[in-house]
C-alpha positions in Angstrom: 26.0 1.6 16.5 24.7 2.0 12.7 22.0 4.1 11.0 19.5 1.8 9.7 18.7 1.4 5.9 15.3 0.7 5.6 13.4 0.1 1.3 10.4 -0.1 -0.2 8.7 -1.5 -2.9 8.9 1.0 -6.0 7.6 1.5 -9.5 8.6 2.5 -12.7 6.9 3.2 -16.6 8.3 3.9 -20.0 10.0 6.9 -18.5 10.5 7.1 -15.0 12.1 5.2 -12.0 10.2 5.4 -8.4 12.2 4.0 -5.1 11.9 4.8 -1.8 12.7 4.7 2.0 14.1 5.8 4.7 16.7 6.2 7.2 16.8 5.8 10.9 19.1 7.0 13.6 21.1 4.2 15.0 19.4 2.4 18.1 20.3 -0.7 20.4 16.8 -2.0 20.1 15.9 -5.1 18.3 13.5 -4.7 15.5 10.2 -5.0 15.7 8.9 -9.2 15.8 6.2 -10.2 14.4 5.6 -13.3 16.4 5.7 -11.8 19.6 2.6 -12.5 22.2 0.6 -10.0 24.3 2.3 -7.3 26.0 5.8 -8.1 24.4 3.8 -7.7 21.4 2.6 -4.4 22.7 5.9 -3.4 23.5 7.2 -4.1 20.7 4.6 -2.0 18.4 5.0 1.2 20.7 8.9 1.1 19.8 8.3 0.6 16.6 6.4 4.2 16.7 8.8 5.8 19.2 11.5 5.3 16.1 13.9 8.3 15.2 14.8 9.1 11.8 17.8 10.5 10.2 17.3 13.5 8.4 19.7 15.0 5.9 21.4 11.3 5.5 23.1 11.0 2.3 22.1 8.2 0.1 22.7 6.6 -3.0 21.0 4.6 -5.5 22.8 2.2 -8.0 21.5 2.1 -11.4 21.9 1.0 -15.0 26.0 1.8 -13.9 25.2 5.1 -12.3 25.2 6.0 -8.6 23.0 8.6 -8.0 23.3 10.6 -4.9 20.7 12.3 -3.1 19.6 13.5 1.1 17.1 12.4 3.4 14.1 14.6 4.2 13.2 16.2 7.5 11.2 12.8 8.5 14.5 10.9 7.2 12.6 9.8 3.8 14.4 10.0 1.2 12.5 9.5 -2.6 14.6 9.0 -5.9 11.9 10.1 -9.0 14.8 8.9 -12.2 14.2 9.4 -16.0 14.9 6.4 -17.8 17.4 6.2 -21.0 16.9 2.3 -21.1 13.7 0.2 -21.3 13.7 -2.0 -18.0 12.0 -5.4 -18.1 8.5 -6.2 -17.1 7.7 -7.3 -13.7 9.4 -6.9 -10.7 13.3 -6.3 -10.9 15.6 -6.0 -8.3 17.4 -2.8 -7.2 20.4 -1.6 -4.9 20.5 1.6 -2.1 23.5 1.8 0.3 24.3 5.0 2.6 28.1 5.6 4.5 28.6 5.3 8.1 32.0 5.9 8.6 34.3 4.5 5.9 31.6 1.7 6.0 28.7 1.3 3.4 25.0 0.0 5.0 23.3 -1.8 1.4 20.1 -2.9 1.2 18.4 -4.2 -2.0 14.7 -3.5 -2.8 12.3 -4.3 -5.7 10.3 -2.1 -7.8 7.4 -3.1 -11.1 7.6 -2.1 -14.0 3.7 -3.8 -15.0 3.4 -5.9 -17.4 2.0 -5.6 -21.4 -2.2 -5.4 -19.9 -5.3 -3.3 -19.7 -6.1 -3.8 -16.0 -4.6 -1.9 -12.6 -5.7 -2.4 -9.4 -6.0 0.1 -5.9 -6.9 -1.5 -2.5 -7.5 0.0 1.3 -6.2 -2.1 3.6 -8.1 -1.6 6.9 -11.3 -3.0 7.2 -11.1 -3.8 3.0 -8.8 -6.7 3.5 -7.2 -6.3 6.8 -10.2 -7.0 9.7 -9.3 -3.7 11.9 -12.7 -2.3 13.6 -11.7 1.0 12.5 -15.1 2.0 13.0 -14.3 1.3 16.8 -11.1 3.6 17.6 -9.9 1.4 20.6 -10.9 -1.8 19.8 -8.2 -1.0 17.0 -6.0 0.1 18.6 -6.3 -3.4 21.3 -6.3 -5.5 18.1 -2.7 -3.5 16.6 -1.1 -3.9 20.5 -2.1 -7.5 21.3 -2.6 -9.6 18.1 0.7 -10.3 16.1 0.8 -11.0 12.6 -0.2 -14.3 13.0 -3.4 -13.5 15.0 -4.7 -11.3 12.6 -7.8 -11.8 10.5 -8.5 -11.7 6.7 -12.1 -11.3 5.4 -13.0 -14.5 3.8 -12.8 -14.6 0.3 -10.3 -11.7 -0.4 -7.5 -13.9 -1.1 -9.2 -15.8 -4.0 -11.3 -12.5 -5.8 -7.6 -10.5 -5.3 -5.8 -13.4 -6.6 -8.2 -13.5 -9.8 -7.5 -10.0 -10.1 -3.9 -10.1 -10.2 -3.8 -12.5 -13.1 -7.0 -11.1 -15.1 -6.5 -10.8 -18.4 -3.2 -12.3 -18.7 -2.7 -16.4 -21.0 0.4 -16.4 -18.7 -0.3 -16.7 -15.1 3.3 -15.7 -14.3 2.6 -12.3 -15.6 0.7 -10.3 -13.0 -1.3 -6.7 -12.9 0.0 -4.0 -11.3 -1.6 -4.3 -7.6 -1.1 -0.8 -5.1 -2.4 -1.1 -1.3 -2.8 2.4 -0.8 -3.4 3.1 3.1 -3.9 5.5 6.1 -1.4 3.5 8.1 1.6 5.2 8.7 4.9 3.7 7.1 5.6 2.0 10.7 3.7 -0.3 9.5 5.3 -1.4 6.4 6.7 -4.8 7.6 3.9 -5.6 9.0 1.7 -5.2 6.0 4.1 -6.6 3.8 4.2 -9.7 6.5 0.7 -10.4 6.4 -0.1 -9.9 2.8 2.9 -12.6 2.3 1.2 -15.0 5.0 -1.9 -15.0 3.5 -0.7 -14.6 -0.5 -2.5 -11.4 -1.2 -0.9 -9.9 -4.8 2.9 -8.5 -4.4 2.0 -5.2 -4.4 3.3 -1.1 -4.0 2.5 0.7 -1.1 1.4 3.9 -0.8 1.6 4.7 3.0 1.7 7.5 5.5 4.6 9.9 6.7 6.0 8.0 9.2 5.3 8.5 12.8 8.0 8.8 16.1 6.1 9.6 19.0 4.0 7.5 21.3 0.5 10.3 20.9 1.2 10.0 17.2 0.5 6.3 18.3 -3.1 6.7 19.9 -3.7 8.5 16.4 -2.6 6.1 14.2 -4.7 5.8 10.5 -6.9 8.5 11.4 -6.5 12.0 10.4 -6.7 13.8 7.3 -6.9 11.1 4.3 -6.1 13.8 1.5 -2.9 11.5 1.0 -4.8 8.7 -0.3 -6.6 10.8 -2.9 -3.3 12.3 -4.0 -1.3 9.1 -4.4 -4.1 7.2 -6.1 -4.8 10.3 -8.6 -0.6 10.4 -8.7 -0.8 6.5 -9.7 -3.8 7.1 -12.6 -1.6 9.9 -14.2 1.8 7.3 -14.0 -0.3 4.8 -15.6 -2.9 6.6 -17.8 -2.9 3.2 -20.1 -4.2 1.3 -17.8 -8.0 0.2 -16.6 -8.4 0.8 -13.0 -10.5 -1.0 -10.3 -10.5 0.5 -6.8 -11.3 -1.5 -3.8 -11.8 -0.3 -0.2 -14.4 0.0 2.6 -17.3 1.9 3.8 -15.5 2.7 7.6 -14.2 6.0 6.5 -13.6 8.1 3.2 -13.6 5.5 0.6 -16.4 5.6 -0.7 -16.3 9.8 -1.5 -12.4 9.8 -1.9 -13.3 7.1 -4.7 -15.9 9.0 -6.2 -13.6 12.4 -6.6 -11.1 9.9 -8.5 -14.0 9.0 -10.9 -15.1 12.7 -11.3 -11.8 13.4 -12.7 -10.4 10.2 -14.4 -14.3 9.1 -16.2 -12.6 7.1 -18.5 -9.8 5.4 -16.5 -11.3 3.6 -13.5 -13.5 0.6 -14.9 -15.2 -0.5 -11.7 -15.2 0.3 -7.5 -15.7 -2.1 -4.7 -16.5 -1.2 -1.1 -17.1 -3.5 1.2 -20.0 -3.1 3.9 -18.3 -2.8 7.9 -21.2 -2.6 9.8 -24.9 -4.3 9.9 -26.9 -1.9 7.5 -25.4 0.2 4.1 -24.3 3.5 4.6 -26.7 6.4 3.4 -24.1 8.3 2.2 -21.8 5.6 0.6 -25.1 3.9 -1.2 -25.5 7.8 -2.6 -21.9 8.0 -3.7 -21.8 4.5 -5.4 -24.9 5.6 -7.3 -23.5 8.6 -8.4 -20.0 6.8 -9.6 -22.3 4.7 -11.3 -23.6 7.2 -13.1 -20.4 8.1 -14.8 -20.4 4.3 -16.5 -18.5 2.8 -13.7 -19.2 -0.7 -12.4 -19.9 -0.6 -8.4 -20.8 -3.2 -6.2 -21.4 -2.3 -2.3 -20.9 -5.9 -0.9 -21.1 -7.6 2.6 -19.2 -11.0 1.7 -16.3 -11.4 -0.7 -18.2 -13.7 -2.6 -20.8 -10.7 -3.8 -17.7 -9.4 -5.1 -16.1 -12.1 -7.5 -19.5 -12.4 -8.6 -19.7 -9.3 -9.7 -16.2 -9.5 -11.1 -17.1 -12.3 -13.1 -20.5 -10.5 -14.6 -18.5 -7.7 -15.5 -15.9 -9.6 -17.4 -13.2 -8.7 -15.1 -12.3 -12.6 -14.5 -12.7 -15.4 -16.0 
């Protein structure tokens, strides 16, 4: 058997080189499908959680004619952060990983962005902001995550054409895209699956920003809840990679959006250009209706929305899109 290579999307600037992933112990299970039904669905999520990594796995990256070496963590993620000599092309480009088994090589090629020549970024929840998950109802989640496959799964209606408009705004050429990052509670288990469904239903090509992983079946039951301090530190980590760029932030009222988004505001008044939450349950929040007011306050453009179609509304009035 073979440790198991496993990329992500990455991101670079001017500067600096992002890539990431991990590495898994070897295993005789099959990898987690998508298109399963019911219970072998279910079965197959709970392995996908019960996963063991590899830590202290040596791994190297192939770049502009270098190889740069460096070891997994404790979890078996392993993060390359690479100053840049050369300018890299816009867009998304192509890069290579391998790690040694052996006298064998395991390579695996990923992609990363470097965004192109724009004013606009944009930072998205997934849960209950695109992705219908009933987070607000712990096990009803949790049924949907065991028993629907990617297939099953719903979109809000209207997403895919106001995030589409978004990902071309303010660009002649519609092959050039913004920067898009789907920044997430969810636990980097799920990165195929996210990256599956997004495809399925062309949402943006996006980063994500994700969770430490999880390997045990009660890290399972507790899956996207928890402390959310991670989302505030890799969306403040993403303003300060891309100071240039105008930000719009779009997520949901089911957890800490709403105040997580309004501490990003607080400190980067200048940067963020508008915020979106969409309303999960019958009525507005209190709380969430006070934080949208105050964010509002600093000069940024809010809209607190039930339907999708409230939202490119107020994208268009705004000047966002066309």
């Amino acid at each position: 058997m073979k440790p198991i290579l496993k990329l992500y999307r990455g991101y670079a600037n001017d500067q600096e080189l992002i890539v990431m992933g991990h590495v898994f112990s070897p295993t005789t299970q099959e990898e987690y499908n998508f298109q399963k039904k019911n219970f072998k669905n279910a079965k197959s999520v709970i392995r996908m959680f019960r996963i063991k990594t590899q830590a202290n796995a040596d791994v190297y990256l192939e770049h502009d004619g270098r190889q740069i070496h460096t070891k997994t963590l404790d979890d078996g993620y392993f993060k390359f952060c690479i100053p840049l000599d050369n300018e890299i092309a816009t867009g998304w480009t192509d890069y290579t990983v391998f790690i040694k088994y052996g006298e064998k090589e395991i390579r695996e090629n990923g992609s990363f962005i470097r965004p192109h020549k724009g004013n606009f970024g944009f930072i998205s929840d997934i849960d209950d902001t695109f992705l219908v998950s009933h987070t607000r109802n712990a096990f009803k989640k949790l049924y949907i995550l065991l028993f629907r496959n990617v297939n099953d799964r719903k979109i809000f209606e209207g997403v895919v054409p106001h995030y589409q408009a978004l990902s071309t705004a303010g660009h002649n050429n519609k092959e050039e895209n913004n920067a898009f990052f789907y920044v997430s509670s969810s636990e980097w288990n799920l990165y195929r699956f996210i990256v599956d469904f997004t495809k399925l239903h062309d949402l943006p090509r996006a980063v994500l920003l994700l969770k430490d992983i999880k390997t045990s079946l009660t890290d399972f039951f507790l899956t996207g809840r928890g402390d959310h301090n991670h989302k505030f530190d890799k969306i403040k980590h993403i303003l300060e990679f891309y100071p240039h760029l105008q930000y719009t932030l779009l997520g949901d009222d089911s957890q800490h959006d709403p105040y997580l988004y309004e501490n990003i505001c607080k400190i980067f008044p200048v940067t963020v250009k508008a915020v979106y939450i969409r309303q999960t349950g019958k009525n507005k929040k209190a709380k969430s209706v006070e934080a949208m007011k105050n964010i509002e306050s600093l000069g940024v453009a809010v809209c607190y929305f039930q339907n999708s179609a409230e939202a490119i509304e107020h994208s268009k009035k705004i000047g966002l899109i066309a």
